[in-house]
C-alpha positions in Angstrom: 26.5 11.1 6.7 24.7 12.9 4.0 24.3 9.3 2.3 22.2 8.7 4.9 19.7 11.7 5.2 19.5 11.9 1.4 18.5 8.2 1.7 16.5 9.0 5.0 14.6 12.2 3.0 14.3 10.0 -0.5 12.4 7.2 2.0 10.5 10.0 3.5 9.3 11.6 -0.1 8.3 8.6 -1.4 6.0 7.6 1.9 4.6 10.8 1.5 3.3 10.4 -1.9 2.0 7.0 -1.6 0.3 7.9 1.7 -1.0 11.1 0.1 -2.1 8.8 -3.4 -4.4 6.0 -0.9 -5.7 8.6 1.3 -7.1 10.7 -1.7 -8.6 7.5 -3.2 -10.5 6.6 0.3 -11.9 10.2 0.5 -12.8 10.1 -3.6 -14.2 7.1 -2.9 -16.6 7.8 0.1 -17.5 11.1 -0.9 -19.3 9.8 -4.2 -21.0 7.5 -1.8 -22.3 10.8 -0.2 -20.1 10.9 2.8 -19.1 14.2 3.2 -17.1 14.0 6.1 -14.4 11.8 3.7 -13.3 15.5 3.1 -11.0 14.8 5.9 -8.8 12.2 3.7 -7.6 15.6 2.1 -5.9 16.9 5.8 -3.0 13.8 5.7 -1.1 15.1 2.3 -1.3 18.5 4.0 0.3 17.5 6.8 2.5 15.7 4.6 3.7 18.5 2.7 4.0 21.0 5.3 6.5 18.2 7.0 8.6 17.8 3.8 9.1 22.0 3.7 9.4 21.5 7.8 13.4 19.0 6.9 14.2 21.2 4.0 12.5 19.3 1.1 11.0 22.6 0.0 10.0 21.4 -3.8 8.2 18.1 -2.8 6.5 19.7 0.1 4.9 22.3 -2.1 3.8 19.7 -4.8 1.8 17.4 -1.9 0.1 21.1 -0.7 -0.9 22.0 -4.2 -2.5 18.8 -4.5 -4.0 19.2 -1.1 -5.5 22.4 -3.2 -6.8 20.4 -6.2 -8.4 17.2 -4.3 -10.4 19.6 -2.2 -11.6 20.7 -5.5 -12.1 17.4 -6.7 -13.8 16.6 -3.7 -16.3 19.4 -4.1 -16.8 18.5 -7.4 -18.3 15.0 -6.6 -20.1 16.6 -3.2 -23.8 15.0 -3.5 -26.4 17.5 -5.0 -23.6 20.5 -4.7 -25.4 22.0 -2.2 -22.9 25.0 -2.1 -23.4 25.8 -5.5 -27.1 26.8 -5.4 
């Protein structure tokens, strides 16, 4: 039984990342074209890493939510003319 929800979990963590990995290239990708809703490619690997803390994977959770952290910042980084920062 716990063969199978390690397995299950292992499944889960790795869908998570690779989910989290495309979605954060879309959203790079369409913000340095300008589009600055693409900030919404961020909100998946939050979701993501609140559900891996939500079945008890506590440690890979936290990693996808501090990345949610640094890909808004990367995000803001590439935001056309930085309009924030004037």
């Amino acid at each position: 039984m716990d063969a199978n929800i390690k397995r299950k979990n292992s499944r889960l963590i790795n869908l998570s990342y690779i989910t989290s990995a495309v979605t954060y290239l879309i959203g790079w990708y369409l913000i340095t074209l300008g589009h600055l809703w693409a900030f919404i490619f961020a909100v998946p690997t939050l979701v993501l890493g609140l559900n891996l803390i939500k079945i008890g994977e506590r440690r890979y959770g936290l990693v996808l939510i501090i990345f949610f952290i640094v890909w808004l910042c990367i995000y803001y980084s590439y935001m056309p003319g930085q309009s924030l920062n004037r």
